[in-house]
N, C-alpha and C positions, 0 to 999 in steps of 0.2 A: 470454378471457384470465384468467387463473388464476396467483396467487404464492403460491408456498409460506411457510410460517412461517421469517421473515429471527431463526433462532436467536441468532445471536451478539450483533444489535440489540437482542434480547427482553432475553439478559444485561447487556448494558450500560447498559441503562435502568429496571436492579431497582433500587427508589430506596436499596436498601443499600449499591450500588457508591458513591453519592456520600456515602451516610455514611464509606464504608469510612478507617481510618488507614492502609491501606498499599493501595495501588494497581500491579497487577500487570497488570492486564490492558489499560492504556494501550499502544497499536500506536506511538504517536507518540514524539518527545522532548519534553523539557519545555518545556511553553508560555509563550511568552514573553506579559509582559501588554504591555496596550497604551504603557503608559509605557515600559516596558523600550525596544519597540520605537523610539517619538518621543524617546526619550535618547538611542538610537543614530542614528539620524539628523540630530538637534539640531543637529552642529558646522554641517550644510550650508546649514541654514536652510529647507530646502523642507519642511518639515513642516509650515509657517504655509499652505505654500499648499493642503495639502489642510483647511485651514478654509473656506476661500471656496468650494471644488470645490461644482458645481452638483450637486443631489440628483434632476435630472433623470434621461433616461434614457439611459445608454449605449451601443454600440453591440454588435450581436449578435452581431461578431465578438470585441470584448472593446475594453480602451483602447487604442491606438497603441502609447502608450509601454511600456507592460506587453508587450504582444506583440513589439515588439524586443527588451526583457529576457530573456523567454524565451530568443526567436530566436537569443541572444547568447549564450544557454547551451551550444545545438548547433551555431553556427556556419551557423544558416540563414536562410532570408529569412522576415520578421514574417510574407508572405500567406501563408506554411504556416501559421502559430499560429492556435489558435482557444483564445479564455477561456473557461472553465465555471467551473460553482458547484460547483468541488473536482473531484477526479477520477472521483467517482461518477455525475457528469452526463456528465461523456466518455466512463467507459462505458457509461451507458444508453445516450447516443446510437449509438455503435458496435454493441450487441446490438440496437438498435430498428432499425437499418437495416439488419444481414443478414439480419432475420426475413422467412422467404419459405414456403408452404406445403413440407412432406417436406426441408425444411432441417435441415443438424446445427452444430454451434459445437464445437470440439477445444477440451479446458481443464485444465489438472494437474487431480491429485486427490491429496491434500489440496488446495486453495487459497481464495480470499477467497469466502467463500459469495456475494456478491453475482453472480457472475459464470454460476454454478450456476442460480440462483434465477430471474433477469433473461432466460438464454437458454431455460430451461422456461417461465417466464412467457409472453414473447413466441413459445411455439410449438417453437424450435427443439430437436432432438435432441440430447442432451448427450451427447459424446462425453468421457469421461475418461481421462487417461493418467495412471497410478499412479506417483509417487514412493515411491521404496524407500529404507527407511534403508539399504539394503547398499550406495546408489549414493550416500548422502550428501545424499538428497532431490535429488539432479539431474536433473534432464529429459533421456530421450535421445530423439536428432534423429531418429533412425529410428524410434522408438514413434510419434511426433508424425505422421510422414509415412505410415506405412502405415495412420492412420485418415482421409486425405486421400479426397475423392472428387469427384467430379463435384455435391454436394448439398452442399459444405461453402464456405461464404461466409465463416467467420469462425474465426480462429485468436488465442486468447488466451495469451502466456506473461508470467511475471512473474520479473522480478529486479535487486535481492533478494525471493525470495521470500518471502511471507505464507501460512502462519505460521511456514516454517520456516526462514527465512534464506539457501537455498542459492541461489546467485550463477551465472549460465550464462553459461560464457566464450565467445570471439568465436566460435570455431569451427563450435559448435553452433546459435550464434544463424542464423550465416552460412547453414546449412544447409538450414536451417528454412527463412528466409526467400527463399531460391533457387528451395524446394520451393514454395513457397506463391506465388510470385510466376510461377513458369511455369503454374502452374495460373491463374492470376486471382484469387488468391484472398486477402482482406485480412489481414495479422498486426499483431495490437495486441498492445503491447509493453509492460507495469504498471510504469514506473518508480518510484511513488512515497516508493519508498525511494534511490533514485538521491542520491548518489553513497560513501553509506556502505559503506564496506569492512572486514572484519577482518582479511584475510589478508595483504593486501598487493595485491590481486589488482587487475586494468587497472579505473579507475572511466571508461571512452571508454561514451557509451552507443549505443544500438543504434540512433539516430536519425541515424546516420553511414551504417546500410545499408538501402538503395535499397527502398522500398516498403513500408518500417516505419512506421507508424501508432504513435508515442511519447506517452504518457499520463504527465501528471506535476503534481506539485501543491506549494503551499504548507503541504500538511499533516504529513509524515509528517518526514522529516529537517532539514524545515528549522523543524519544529514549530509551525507559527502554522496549528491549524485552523480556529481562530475567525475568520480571513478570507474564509472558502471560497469558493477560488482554487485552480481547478487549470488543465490545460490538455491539450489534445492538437494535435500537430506530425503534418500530414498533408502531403504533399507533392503531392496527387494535386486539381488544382482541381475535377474533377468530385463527387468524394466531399466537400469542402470545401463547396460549395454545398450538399449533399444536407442534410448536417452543420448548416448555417446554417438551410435552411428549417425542419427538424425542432424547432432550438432554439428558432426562432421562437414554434412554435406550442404548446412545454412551459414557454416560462422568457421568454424575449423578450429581457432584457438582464441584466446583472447589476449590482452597485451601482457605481458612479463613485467617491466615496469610498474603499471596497473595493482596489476596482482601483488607484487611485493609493497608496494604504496599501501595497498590495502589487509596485509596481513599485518603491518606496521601499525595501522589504526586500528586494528582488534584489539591489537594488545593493551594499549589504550582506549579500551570501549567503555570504564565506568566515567570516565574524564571525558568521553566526547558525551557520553549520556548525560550526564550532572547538568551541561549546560541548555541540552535539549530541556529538559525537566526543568530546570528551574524556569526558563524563558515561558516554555507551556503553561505553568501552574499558574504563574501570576497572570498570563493574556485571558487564560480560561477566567481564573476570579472576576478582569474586568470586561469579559465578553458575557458573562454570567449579571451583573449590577447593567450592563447595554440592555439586555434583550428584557431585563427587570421592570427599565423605564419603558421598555417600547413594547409594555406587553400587548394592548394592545393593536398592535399592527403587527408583528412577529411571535410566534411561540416556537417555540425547541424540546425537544428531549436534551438532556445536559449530557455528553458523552463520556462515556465511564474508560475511554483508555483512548490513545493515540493522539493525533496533531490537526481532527477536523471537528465541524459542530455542521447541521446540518437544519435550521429554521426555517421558517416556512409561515410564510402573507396569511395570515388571520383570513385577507378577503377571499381568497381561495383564487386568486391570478396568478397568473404566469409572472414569473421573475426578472423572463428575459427583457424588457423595456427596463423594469429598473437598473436590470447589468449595464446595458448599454449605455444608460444617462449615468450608474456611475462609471463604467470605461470613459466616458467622455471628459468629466472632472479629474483624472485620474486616478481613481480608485479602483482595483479590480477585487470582485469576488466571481464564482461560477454559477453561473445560471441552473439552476435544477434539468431543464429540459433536455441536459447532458447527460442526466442520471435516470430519465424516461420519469421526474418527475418536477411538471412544472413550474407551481406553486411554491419551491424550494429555493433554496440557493447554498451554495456549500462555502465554507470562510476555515480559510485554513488559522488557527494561533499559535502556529511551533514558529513560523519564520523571520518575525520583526521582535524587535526590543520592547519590554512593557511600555518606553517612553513610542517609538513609531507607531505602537498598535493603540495605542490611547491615540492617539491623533485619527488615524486612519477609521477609528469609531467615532468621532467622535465628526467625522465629515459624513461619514454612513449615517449616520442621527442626523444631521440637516438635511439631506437629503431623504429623507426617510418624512420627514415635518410634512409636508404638503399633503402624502397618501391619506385618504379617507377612507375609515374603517365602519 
């Protein structure tokens, strides 16, 4: 067992990014601190009781109460929820257990390098299907299906997606999963942008159709990564058990605290959303009038849901020298050559204030002035 170099992780943990004054390459919205969160909670009083809360050990399925919260997002019953330590533990778990010898895993390309990385690790054939700007970074249902086979265990899509924002409506979902579901064959579904929209488009998510495996977390929209809390909604008991022994034997339980912190921010989810969304809408509008002026030297697809945008050098170079000369100024965004494509760069707008992100574009534009097109 063999993992390639997890790029994007490498970037994120240049200790320049945390020096950095402007911050571009946050996936997330802006993080609420811990106070923010126990202020909002405050009027109910149950924020005393996760003082007392036993620092023991939890249970492998996750808390009770957390798992109806969930449940209560899609309208389903808690014994489908399982809690993980964010949604990165749901999907190792999901790639650890389709791994089988001359196995493949179907997965966009561009998308979250971990998923790449995680199914080569474990063994399996990585099967890519190419988003095209010409389609708007959308996934089509029949690309997906005709790399389907008798060797293919595992079907990952995501939306909104990472890094490019495009959003895959019911139709296609439906398709998909009809495909995958006559075959036997599991589809795990990356919500954890869920339920960010720009367009206006349906936020119903995909854990409404029948044998969708739904991943989702505390980190990405509703910004609180520091709890890491995520979850996946499996409807299938037999894979639910598989799910549990496997967690057993990587993580056991997760914190109790944690969990209760975090069933507490459920129930305030339209109030942590309101603030995600508003901060989004306005950074999109003026990342929208940026890329306008600099058309030029950067085009984009505009992303129709979530907290990324994903541009791309007119000249057709590599990114990486521009990341770098902006890391050096302080400015971070992420280099394309993280997402296996170079020419790119991905700028997160859920995590700074419309006033920080006007600024931080508006350093990315002088520096951006010299490039010749």
């Amino acid at each position: 067992m063999w993992f390639e170099e997890f790029a994007l992780e490498r970037w994120a943990l240049d200790p320049r990014v945390a020096a950095a004054r402007h911050d571009l390459a946050s996936s997330a919205g802006r993080p609420w601190t811990l106070r923010e969160l126990l202020e909002l909670v405050a009027p109910s009083g149950e924020a005393e009781a996760v003082l007392d809360e036993r620092l023991g050990y939890s249970s492998v399925q996750g808390r009770r109460e957390l798992r109806q919260a969930v449940a209560h997002l899609y309208g389903a019953d808690p014994e489908s929820v399982r809690i993980t330590c964010g949604a990165s533990q749901a999907l190792f778990l999901q790639i650890a257990l389709a791994a089988r010898p001359g196995a493949n895993a179907v997965l966009p390309a561009p998308g979250y390098p971990a998923y790449r990385g995680l199914a080569k690790g474990f063994g399996l054939e990585v099967r890519e299907i190419p988003l095209s700007r010409e389609r708007g970074f959308v996934l089509d249902a029949e690309a997906v299906i005709s790399h389907l086979d008798g060797d293919t265990p595992l079907v990952i899509l995501t939306t909104p997606h990472n890094p490019t924002g495009s959003c895959l409506d019911r139709p296609t979902l439906e398709a998909i999963a009809a495909a995958t579901a006559d075959r036997g064959i599991p589809l795990v579904v990356d919500e954890v942008f869920h339920p960010i929209r720009h367009d206006g488009g349906s936020e119903e998510s995909a854990a409404a159709i029948e044998d969708v495996i739904v991943i989702g977390d505390l980190s990405k929209a509703l910004s609180l990564p520091g709890l890491r809390i995520g979850w996946q909604l499996d409807r299938d008991p037999e894979r639910r058990q598989r799910a549990d022994d496997l967690r057993g034997y990587v993580a056991l339980t997760g914190a109790p605290h944690l969990e209760a912190l975090a069933a507490l921010a459920l129930a305030r989810r339209d109030a942590i959303l309101s603030r995600t969304r508003a901060a989004a809408s306005a950074n999109l509008e003026a990342l929208a009038a940026f890329l306008e002026r600099l058309g030029d030297r950067l085009a984009w697809v505009r992303p129709t849901g979530g907290l990324l945008a994903f541009p791309w050098l007119t000249s057709g170079e590599s990114t990486r020298p521009l990341c770098e000369s902006l890391m050096a100024r302080g400015l971070v965004v992420v280099p394309g050559d993280c997402f296996g494509a170079p020419e790119h760069l991905r700028i997160g707008f859920g995590a700074n204030s419309p006033h920080a992100f006007a600024a931080a574009l508006a350093e990315l534009e002088e520096a951006l002035a010299p490039i010749e097109v």
